[in-house]
PDB file with SEQRES, HELIX, SHEET and CRYST1 records, atoms N, CA, C and O in Angstrom:
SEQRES   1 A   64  UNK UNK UNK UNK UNK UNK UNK UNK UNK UNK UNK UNK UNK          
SEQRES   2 A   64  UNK UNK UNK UNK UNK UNK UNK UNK UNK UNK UNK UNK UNK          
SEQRES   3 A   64  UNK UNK UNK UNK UNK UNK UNK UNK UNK UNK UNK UNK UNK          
SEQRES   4 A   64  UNK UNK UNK UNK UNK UNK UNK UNK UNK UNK UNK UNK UNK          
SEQRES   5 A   64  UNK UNK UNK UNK UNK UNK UNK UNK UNK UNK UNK UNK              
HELIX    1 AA1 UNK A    3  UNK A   24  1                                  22    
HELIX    2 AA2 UNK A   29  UNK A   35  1                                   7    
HELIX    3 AA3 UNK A   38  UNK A   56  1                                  19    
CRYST1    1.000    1.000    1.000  90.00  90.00  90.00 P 1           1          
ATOM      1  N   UNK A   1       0.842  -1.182   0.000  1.00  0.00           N  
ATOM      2  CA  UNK A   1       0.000   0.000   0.000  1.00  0.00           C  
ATOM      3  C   UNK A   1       0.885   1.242   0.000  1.00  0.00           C  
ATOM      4  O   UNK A   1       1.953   1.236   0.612  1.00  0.00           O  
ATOM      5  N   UNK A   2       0.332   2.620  -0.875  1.00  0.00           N  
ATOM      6  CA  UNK A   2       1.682   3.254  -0.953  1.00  0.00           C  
ATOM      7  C   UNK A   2       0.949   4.492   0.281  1.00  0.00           C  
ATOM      8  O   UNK A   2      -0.171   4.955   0.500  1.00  0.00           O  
ATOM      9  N   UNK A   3       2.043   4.613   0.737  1.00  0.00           N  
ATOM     10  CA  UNK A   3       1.623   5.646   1.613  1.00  0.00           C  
ATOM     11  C   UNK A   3       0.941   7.543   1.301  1.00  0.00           C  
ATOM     12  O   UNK A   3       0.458   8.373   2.071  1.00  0.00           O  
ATOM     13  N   UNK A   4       1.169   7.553   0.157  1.00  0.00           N  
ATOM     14  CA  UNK A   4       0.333   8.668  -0.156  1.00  0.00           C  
ATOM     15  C   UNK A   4      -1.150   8.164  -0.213  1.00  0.00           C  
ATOM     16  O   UNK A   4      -1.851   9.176  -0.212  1.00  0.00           O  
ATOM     17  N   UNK A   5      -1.859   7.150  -0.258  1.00  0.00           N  
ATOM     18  CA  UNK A   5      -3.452   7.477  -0.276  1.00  0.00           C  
ATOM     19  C   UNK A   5      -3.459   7.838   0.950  1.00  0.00           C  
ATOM     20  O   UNK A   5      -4.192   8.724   1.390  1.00  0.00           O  
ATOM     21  N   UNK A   6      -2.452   7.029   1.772  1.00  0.00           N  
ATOM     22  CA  UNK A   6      -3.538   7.934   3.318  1.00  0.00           C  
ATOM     23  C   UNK A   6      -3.025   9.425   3.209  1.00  0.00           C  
ATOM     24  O   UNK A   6      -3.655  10.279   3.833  1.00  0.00           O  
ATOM     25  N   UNK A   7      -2.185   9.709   2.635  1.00  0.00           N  
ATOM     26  CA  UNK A   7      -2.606  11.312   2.760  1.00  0.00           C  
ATOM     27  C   UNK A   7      -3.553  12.034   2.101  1.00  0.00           C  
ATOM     28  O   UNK A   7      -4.243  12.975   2.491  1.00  0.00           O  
ATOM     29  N   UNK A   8      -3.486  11.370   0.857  1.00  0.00           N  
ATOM     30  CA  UNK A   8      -5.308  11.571  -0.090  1.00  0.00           C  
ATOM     31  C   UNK A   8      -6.173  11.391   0.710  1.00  0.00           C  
ATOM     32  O   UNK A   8      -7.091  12.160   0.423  1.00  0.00           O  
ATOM     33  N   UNK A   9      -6.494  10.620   1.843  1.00  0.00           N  
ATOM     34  CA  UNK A   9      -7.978  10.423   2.199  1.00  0.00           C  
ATOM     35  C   UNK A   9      -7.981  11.399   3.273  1.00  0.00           C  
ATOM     36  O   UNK A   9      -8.912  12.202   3.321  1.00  0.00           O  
ATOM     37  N   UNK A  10      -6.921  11.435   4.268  1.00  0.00           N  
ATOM     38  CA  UNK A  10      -6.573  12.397   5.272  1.00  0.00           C  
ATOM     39  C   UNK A  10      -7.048  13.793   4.553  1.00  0.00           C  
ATOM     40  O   UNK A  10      -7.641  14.581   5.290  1.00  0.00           O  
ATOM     41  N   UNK A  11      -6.852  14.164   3.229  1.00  0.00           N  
ATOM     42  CA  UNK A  11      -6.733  15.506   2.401  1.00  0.00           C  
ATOM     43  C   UNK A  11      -8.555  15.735   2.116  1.00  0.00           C  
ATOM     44  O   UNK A  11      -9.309  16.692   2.293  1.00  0.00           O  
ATOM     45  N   UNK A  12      -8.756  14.289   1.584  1.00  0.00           N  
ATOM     46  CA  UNK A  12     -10.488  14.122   1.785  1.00  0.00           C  
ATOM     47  C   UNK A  12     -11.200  14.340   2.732  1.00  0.00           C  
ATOM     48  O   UNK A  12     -12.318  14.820   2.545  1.00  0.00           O  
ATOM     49  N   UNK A  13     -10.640  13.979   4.275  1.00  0.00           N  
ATOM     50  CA  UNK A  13     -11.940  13.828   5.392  1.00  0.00           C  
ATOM     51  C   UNK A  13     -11.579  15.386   6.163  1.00  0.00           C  
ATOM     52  O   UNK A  13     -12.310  15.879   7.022  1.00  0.00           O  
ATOM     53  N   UNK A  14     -10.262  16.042   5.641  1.00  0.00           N  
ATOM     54  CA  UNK A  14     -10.195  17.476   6.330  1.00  0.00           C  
ATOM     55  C   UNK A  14     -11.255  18.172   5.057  1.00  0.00           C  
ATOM     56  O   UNK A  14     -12.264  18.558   5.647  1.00  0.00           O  
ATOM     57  N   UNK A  15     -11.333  18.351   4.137  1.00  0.00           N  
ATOM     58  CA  UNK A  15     -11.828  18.826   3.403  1.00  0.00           C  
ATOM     59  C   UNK A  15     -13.075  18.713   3.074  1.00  0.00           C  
ATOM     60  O   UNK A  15     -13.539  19.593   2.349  1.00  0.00           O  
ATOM     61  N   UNK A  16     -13.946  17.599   3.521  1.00  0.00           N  
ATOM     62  CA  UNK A  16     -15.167  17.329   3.362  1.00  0.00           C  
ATOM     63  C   UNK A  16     -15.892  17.562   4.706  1.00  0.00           C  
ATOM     64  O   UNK A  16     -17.110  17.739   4.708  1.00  0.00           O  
ATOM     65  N   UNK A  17     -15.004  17.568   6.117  1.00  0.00           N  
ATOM     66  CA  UNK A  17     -15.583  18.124   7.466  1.00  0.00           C  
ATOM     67  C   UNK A  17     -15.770  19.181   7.145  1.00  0.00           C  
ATOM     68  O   UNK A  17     -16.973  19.440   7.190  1.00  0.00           O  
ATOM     69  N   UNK A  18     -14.962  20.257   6.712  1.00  0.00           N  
ATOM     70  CA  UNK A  18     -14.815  21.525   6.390  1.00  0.00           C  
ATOM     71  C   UNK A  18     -15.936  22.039   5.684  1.00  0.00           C  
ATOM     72  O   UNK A  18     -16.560  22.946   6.233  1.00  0.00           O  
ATOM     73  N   UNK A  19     -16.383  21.554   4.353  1.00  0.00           N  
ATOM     74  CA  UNK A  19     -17.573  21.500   3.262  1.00  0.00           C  
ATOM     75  C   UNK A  19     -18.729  21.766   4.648  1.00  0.00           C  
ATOM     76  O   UNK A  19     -19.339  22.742   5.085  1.00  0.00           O  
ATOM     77  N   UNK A  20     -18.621  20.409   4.992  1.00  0.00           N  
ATOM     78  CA  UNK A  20     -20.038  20.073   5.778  1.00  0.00           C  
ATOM     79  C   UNK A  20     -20.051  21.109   6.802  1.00  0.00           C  
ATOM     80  O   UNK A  20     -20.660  22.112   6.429  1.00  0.00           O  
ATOM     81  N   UNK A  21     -19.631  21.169   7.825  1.00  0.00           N  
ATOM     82  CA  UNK A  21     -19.709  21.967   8.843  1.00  0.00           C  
ATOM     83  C   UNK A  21     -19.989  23.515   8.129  1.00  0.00           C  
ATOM     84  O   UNK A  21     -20.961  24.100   8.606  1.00  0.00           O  
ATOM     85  N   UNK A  22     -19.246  24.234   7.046  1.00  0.00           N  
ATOM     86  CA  UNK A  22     -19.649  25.004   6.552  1.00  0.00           C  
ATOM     87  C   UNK A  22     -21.020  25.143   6.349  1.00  0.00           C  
ATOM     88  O   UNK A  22     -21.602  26.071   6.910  1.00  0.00           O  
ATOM     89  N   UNK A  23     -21.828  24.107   5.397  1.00  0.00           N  
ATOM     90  CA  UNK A  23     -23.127  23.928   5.142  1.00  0.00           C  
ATOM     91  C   UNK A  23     -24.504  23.916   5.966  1.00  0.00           C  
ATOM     92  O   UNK A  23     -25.614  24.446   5.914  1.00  0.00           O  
ATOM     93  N   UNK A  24     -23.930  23.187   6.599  1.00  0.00           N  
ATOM     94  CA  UNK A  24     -24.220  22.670   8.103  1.00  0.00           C  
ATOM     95  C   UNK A  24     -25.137  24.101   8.578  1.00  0.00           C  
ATOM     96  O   UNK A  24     -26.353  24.292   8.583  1.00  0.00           O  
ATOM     97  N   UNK A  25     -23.792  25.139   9.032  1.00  0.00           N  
ATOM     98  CA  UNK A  25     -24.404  26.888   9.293  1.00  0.00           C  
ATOM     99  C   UNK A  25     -24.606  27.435   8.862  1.00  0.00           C  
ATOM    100  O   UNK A  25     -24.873  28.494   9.428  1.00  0.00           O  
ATOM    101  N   UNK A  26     -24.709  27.377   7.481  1.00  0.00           N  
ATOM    102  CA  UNK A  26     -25.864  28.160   6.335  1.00  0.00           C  
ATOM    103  C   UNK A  26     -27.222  27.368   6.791  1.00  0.00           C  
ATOM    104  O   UNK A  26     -28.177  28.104   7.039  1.00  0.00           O  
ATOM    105  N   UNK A  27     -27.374  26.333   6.895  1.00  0.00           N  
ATOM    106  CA  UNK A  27     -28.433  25.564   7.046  1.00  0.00           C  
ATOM    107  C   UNK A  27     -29.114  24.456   6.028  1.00  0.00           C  
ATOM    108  O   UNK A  27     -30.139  23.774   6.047  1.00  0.00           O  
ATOM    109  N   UNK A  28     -28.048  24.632   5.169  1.00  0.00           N  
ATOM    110  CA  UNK A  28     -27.801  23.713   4.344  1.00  0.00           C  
ATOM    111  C   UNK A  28     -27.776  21.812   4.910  1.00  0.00           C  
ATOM    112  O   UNK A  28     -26.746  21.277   4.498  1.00  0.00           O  
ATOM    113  N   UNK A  29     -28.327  21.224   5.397  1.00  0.00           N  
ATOM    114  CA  UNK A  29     -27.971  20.303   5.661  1.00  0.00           C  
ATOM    115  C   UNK A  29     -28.408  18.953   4.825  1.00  0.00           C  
ATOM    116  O   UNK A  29     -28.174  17.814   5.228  1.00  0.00           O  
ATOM    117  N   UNK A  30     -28.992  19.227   3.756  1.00  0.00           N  
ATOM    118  CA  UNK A  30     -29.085  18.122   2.468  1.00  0.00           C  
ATOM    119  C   UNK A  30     -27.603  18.451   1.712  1.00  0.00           C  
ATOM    120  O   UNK A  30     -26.692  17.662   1.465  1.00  0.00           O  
ATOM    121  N   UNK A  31     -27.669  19.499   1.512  1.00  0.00           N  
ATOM    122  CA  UNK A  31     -26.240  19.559   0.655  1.00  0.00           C  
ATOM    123  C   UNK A  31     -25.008  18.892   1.450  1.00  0.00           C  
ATOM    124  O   UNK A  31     -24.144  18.207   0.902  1.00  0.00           O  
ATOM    125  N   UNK A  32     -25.061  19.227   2.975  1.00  0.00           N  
ATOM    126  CA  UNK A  32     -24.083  18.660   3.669  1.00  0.00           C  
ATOM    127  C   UNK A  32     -23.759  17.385   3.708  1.00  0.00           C  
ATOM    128  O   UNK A  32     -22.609  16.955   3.626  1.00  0.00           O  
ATOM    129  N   UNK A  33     -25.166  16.471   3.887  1.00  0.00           N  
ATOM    130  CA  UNK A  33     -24.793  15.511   3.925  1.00  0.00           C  
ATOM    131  C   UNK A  33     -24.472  14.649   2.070  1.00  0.00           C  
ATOM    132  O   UNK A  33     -24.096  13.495   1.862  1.00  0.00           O  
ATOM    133  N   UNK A  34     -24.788  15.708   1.066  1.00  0.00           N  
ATOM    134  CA  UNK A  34     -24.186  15.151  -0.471  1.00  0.00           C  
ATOM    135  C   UNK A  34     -22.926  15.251  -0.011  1.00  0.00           C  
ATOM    136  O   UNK A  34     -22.416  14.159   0.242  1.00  0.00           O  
ATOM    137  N   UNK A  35     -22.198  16.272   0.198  1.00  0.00           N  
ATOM    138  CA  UNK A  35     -20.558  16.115   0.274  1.00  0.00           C  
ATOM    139  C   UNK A  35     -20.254  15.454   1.174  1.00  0.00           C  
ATOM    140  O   UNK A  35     -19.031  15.356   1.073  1.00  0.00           O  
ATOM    141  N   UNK A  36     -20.725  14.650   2.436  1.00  0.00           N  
ATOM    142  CA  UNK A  36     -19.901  13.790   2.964  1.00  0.00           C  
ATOM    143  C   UNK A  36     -20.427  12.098   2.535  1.00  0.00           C  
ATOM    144  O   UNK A  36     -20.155  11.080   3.172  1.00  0.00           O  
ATOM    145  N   UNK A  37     -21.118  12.186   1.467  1.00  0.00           N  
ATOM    146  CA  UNK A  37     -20.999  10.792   0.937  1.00  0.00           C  
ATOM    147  C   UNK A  37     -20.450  11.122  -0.314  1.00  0.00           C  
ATOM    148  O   UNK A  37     -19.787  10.185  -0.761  1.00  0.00           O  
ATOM    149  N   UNK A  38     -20.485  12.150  -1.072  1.00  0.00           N  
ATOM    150  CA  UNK A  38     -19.420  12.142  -1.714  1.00  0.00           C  
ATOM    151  C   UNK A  38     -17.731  11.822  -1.659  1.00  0.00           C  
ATOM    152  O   UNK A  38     -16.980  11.368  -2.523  1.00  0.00           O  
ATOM    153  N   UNK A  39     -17.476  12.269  -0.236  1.00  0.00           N  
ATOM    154  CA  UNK A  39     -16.420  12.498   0.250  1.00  0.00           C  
ATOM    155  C   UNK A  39     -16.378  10.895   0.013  1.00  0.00           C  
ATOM    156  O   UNK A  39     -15.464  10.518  -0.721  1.00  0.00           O  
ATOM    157  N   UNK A  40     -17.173   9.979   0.493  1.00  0.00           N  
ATOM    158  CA  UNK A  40     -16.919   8.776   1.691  1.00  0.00           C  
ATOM    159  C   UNK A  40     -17.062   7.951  -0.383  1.00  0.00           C  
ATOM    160  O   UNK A  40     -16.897   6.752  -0.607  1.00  0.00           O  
ATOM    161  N   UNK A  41     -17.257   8.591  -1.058  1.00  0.00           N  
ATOM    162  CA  UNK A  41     -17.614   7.438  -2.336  1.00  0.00           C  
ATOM    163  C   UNK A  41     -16.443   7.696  -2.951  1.00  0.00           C  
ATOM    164  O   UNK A  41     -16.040   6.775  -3.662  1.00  0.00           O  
ATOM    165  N   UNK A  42     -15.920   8.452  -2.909  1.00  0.00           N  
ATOM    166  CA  UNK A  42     -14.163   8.784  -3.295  1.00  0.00           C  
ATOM    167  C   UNK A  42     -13.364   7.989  -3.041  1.00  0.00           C  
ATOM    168  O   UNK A  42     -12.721   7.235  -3.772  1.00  0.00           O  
ATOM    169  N   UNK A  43     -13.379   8.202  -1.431  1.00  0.00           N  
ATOM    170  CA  UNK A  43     -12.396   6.953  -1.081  1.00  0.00           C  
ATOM    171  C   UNK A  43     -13.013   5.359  -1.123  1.00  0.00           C  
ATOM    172  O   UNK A  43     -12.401   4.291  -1.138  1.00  0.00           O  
ATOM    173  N   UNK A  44     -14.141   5.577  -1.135  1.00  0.00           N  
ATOM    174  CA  UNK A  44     -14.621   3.995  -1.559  1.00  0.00           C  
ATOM    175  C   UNK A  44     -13.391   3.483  -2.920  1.00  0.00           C  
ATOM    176  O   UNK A  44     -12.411   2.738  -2.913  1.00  0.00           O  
ATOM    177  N   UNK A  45     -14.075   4.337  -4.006  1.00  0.00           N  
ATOM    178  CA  UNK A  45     -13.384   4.061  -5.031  1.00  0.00           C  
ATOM    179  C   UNK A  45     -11.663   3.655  -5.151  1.00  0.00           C  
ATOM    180  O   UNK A  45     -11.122   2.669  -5.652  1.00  0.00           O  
ATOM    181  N   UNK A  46     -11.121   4.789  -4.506  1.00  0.00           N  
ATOM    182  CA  UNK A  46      -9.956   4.524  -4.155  1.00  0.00           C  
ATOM    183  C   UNK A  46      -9.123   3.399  -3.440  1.00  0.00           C  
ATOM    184  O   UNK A  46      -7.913   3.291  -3.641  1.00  0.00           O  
ATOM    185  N   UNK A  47      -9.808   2.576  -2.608  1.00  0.00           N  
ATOM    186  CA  UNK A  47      -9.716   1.652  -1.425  1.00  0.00           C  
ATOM    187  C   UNK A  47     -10.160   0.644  -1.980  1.00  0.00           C  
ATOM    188  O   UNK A  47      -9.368  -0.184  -1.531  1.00  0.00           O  
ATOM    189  N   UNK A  48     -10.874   0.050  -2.661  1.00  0.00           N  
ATOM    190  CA  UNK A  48     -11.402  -1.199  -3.575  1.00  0.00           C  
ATOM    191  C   UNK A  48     -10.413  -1.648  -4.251  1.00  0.00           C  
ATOM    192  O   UNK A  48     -10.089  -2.809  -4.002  1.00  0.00           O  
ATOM    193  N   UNK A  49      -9.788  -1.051  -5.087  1.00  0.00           N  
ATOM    194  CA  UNK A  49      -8.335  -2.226  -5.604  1.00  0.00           C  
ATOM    195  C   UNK A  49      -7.753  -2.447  -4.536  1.00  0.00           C  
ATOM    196  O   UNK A  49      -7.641  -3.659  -4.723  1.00  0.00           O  
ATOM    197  N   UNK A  50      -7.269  -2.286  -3.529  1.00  0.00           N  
ATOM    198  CA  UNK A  50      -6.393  -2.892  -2.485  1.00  0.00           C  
ATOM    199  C   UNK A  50      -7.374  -3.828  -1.827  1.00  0.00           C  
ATOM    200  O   UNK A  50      -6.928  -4.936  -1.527  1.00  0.00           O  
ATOM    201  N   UNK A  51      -8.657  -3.564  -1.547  1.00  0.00           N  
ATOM    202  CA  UNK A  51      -9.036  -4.579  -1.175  1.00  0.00           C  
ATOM    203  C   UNK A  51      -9.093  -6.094  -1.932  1.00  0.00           C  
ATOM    204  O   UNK A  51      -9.034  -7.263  -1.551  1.00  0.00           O  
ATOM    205  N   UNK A  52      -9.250  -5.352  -3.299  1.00  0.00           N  
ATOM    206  CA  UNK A  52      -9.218  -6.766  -3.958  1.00  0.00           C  
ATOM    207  C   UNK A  52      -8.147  -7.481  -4.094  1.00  0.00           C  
ATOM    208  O   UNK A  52      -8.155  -8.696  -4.292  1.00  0.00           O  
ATOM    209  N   UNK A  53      -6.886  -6.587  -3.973  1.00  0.00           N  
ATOM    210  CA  UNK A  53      -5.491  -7.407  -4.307  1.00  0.00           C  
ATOM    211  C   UNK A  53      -5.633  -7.771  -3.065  1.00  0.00           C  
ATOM    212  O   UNK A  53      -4.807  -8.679  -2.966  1.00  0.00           O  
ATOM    213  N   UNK A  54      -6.378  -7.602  -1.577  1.00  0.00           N  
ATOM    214  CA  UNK A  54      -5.830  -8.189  -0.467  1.00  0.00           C  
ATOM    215  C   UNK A  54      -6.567  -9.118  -0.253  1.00  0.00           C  
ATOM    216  O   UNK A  54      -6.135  -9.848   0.639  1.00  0.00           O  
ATOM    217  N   UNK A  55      -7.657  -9.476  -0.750  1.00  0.00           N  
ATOM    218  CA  UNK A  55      -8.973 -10.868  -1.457  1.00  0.00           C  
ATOM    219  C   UNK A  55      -7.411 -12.155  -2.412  1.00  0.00           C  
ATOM    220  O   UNK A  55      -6.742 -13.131  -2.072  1.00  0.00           O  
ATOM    221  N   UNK A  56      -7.520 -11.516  -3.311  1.00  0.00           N  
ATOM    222  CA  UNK A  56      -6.514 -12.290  -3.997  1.00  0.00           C  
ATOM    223  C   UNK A  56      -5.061 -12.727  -3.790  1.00  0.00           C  
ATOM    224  O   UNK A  56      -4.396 -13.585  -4.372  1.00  0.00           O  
ATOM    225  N   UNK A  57      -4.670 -11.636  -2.489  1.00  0.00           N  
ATOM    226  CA  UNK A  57      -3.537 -12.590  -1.941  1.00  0.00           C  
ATOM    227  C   UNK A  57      -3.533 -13.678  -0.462  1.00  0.00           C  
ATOM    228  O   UNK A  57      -2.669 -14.269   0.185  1.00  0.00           O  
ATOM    229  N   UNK A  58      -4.944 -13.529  -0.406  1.00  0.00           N  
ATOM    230  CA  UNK A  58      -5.187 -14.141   0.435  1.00  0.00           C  
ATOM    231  C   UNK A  58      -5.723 -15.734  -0.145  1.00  0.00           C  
ATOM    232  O   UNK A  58      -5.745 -16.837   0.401  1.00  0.00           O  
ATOM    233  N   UNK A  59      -6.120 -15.267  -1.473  1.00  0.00           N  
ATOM    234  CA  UNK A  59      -6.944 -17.062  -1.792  1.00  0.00           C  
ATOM    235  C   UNK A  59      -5.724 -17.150  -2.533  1.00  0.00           C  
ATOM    236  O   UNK A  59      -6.178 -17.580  -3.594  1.00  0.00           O  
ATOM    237  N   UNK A  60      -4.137 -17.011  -2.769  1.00  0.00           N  
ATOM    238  CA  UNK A  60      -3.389 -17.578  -3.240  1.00  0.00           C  
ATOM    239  C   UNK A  60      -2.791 -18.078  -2.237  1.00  0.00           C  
ATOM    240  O   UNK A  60      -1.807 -18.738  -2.573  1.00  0.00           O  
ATOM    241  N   UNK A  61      -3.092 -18.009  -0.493  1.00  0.00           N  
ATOM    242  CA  UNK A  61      -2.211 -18.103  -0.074  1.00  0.00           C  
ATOM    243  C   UNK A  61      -2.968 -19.724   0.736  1.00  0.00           C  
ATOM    244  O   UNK A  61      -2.479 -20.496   1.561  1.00  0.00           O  
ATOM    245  N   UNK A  62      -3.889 -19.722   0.257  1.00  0.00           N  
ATOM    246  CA  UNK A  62      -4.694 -20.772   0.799  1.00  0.00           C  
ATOM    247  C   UNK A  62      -5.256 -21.717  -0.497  1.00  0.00           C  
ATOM    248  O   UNK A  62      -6.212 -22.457  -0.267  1.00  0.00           O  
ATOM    249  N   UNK A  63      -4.780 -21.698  -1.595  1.00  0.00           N  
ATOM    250  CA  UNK A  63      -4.856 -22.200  -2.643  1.00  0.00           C  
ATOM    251  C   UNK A  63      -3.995 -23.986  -2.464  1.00  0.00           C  
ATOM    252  O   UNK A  63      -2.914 -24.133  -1.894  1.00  0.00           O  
ATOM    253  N   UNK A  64      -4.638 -24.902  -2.968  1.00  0.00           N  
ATOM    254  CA  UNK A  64      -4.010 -26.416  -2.042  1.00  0.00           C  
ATOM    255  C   UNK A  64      -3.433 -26.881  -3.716  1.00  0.00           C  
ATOM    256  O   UNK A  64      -2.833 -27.941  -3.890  1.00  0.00           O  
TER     257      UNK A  64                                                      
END                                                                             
């Protein structure tokens, strides 16, 4: 795993608290909660190939 996504997601969850809480005190709170599943579908995306390479090194490692 390379160590810059966690600073990408770290860069995501400061930046999407920020969004929200902003929104939040306008009174915005539908929009708020779009940007923090936006936020959270980002790193979904991002985090799914590692999960899968960590699926697939796991059934190679149990492969008979």
């Amino acid at each position: 795993m390379e160590v810059t996504i966690i600073f990408k997601i770290a860069a995501v969850g400061i930046l999407v608290s920020i969004l929200s809480q902003v929104l939040k005190h306008s009174g915005r709170d539908e929009q708020a909660f779009m940007v923090s599943l936006a936020g959270l579908l980002i790193v979904l995306f991002w985090i799914v190939p590692y999960i899968y390479e960590l699926f697939q090194s796991i059934q190679k490692l149990f492969v008979i």
